[in-house]
N, C-alpha and C positions, 0 to 999 in steps of 0.2 A: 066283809069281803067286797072286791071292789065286782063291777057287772060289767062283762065285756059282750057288747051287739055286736055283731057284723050290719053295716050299712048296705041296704040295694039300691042298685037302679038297675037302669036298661043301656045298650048297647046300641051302633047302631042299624041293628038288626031285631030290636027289641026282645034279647032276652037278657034275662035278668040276671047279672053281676055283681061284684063286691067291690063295693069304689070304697069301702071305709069301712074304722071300727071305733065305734063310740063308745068308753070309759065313762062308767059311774062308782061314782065312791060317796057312800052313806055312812056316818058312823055318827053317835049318837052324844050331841053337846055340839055338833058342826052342819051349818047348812051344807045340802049335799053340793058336790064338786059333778061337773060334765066335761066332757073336752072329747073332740073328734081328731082320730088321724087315720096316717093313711094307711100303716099296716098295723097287725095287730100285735106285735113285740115291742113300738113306742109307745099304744094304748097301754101295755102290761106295765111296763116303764113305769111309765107318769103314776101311774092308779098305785104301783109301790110307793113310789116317793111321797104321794102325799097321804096315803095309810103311814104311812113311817114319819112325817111330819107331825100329824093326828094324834099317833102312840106317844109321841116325846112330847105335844105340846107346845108345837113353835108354829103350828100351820096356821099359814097368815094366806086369805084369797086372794086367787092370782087374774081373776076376769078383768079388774079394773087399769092393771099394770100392763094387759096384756091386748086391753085395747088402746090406754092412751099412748100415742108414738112421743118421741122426742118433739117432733113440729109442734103436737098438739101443749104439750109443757112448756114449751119455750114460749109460745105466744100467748098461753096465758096468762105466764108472771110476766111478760114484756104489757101486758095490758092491765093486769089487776096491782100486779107490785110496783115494777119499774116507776111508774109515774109518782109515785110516792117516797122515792128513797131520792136522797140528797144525791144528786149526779148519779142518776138513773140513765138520764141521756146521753148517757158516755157507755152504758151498755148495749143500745140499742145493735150497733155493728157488731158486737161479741155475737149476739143473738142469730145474728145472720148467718155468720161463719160457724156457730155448733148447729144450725138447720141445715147446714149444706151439707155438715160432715157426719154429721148422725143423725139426721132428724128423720129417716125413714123406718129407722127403728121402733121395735115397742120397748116401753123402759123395762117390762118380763126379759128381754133380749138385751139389754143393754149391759155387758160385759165389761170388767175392768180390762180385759185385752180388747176388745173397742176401743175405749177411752183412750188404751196406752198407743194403739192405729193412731189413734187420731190425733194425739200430741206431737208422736213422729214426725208425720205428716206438716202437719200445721208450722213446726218449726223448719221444715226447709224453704219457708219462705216468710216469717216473719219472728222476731225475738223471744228469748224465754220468759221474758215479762209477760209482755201479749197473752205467749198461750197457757201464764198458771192466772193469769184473769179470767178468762176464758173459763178456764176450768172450775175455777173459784165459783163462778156463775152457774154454773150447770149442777154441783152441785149443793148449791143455794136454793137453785129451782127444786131438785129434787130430794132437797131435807122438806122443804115446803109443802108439795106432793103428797109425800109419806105422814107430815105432823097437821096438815090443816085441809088438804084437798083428798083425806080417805084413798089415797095409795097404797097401798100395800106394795113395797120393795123386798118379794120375800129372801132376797139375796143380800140384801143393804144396799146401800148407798155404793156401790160400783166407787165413785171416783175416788171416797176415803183408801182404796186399796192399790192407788194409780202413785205410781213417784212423779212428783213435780219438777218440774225442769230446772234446772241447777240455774242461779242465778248469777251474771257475772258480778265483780267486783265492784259496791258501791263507790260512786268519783267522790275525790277528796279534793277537788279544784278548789285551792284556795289565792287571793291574792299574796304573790309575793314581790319582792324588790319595789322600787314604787308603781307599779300598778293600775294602785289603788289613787294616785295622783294624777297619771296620763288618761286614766277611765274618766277620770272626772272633771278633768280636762276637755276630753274630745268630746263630755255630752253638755257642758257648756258651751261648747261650738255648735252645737245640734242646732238644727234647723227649728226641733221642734223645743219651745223652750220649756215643757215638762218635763224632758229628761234629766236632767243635772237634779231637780229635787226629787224624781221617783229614784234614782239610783241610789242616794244620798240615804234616802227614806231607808230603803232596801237595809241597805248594810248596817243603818243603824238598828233597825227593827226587828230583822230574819222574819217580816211579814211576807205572805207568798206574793207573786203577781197580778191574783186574780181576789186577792184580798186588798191591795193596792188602787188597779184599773181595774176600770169597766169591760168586761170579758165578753164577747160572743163567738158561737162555735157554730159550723157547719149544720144544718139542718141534718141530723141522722137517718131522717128516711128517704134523702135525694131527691128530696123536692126542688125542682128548676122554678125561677122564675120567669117572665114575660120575656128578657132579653136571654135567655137559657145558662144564667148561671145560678148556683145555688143558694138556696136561701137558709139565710142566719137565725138563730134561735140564738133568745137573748140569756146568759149564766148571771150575768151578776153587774151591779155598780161601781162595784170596789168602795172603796171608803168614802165616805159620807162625812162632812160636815158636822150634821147632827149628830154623831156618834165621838167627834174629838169633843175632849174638854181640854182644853189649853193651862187652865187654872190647875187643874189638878195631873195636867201632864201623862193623858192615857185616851188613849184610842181604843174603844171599844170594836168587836166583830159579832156582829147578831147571826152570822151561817158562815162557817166554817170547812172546809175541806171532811177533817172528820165528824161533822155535824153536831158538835160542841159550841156555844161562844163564848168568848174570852174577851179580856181588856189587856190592852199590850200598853206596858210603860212605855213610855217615851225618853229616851236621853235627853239632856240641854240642845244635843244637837241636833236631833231629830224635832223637836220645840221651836227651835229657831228656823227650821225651813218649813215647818208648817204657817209660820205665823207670818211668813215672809210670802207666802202664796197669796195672791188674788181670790175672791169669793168668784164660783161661777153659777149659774141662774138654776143649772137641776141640780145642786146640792152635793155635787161631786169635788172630792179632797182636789182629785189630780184631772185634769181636762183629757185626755188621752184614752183609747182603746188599747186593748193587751196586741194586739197584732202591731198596730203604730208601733206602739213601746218596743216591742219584738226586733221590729225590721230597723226602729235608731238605735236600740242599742246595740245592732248587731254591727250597722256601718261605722259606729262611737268605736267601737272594739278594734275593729278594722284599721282606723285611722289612728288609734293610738298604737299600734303595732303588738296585740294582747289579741292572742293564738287561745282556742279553745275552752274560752270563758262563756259560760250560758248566764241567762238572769238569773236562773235558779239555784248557782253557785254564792250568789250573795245572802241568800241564806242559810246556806253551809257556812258562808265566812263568820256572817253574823252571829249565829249561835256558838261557834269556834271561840269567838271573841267572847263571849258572855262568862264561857267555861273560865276563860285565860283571867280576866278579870276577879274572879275568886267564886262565881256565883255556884250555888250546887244545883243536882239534875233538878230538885223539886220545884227551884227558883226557877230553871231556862225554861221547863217545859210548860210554868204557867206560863213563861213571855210567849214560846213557839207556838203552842199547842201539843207536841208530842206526847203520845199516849203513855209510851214506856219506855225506859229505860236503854232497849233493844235498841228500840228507832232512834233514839238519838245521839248513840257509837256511831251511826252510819254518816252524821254531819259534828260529833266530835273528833278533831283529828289536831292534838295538841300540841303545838310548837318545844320543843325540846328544851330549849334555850329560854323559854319561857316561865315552864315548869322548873327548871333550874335555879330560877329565881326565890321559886315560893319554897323552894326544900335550905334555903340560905348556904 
């Protein structure tokens, strides 16, 4: 049976009153349970619940859940984990935005009607992508908690009981009518004359952009420099010299988006614009940063009069074409990288007229 005290103190007139009632619960195979409240019907409460936890065998202690808050969890996978997982630092602002919206919580207190607050929320001001990464991460954080940092979530994992925000429809922006000739047109006018071979690359490849050129992102934790703009943290080189063999016609990738690497075949044609490129002095394929790349190919786009083309659509195109060609999923997804089956419906999207072919 559990032991309900009345708590004293004094008044301020010093006599002595009932500010509380402190719950103890002893039962034998469980270190004892304490908890202080304020009346004595949520002490009777609690002291049921977890005698009744106790009898079935599921009581899991709640001290550690119920002093670490959401703030305290967030910053310590953003310190112990984050730095170690392959674009980590593209978490770090998720991390900010689930401390501002829960982080004063204890994860004892942390409700799947919180979570679902706070998805609401979160979505009137930015996409359903956004906030199932978001959530993704929180809990990531608190599977971690619970299997390596002696948490105990006597409730579970809250967010597994949260619906995820409905995603809109994956783009199927493919090059059509010629396109694909005025694109490559207007990036041979480019000022900068790496464009016309990364585009080229692009589409013969479906390699991403940041497997391409050399990528930096925004310093994640708003560090200003001297003249008060922000400072760059560097992601990646893009492709590398060292990494093509020309002979054998493959471009290897040693760090990858999903943290695999792979070697990408190369077409004739993809072969003949690599070999047609200049060597430059730090061993980079393509001379250009992902933002340059970014901002010509968005004025190339412009100029040839091609409405709502992104770079990233030329790897939809590119994989598009692999399928059209006869290649099957096992064959594209060593070229892409694609994990499964799933992900790569969302950049198959097969020409009718095409498929009509192969059926005779």
């Amino acid at each position: 049976m559990a032991t309900i005290t009345a708590r004293k103190g004094l008044d301020e007139n010093n006599n002595s009153v009932t500010i509380g009632y402190q719950a103890i619960v002893r039962k034998r195979g469980h270190p004892s349970q304490t908890k202080t409240f304020r009346t004595k019907r949520d002490a009777e409460r609690w002291a049921r619940q977890i005698e009744n936890e106790m009898d079935r065998g599921v009581f899991q202690p709640r001290a550690e859940s119920e002093r670490t808050t959401v703030n305290t969890l967030m910053d310590r996978y953003a310190r112990e984990t984050l730095p170690i997982q392959k674009g980590g630092h593209r978490e770090i602002s998720r991390v900010k935005h689930l401390k501002a919206g829960l982080g004063q919580y204890s994860l004892a207190a942390l409700t799947s009607s919180l979570i679902a607050n706070y998805r609401d929320e979160r979505l009137k001001s930015v996409g359903p992508q956004s906030v199932k990464h978001e959530l993704g991460l929180l809990q990531r954080a608190l599977k971690q908690g619970a299997q390596e940092w002696g948490i105990a979530l006597p409730g579970g994992i809250p967010t597994l009981m949260v619906k995820k925000p409905a995603l809109p429809a994956a783009r199927n922006r493919r090059l059509v009518d010629d396109e694909e000739t005025r694109l490559l047109t207007a990036c041979a006018d480019a000022r900068n004359p790496w464009l016309h071979p990364v585009v080229l690359f692009a589409i013969e490849t479906a390699m991403r952009a940041g497997e391409i050129v050399e990528t930096w992102k925004q310093d994640p934790s708003g560090t200003l420099d001297a003249h008060g703009k922000h400072l760059q943290v560097h992601v990646n080189l893009g492709l590398l010299w060292e990494n093509v063999d020309l002979k054998k016609r493959t471009a290897h990738l040693p760090k990858t988006k999903n943290g695999e690497a792979r070697t990408v075949p190369l077409s004739n044609r993809a072969a003949s614009t690599l070999e047609a490129l200049p060597r430059t002095l730090d061993g980079r394929v393509f001379g250009m940063t992902y933002e340059a790349m970014k901002q010509a190919f968005d004025r190339a786009c412009k100029r040839a009069g091609i409405v709502d083309l992104r770079f990233h659509d030329l790897r939809h195109e590119a994989t598009s074409r692999f399928f059209e060609k006869g290649l099957n999923p096992m064959q594209v997804s060593a070229i892409t990288g694609h994990k499964t089956l799933q992900m790569l419906k969302r950049y198959t999207h097969l020409r009718a007229e095409d498929l009509a072919k192969l059926l005779g």
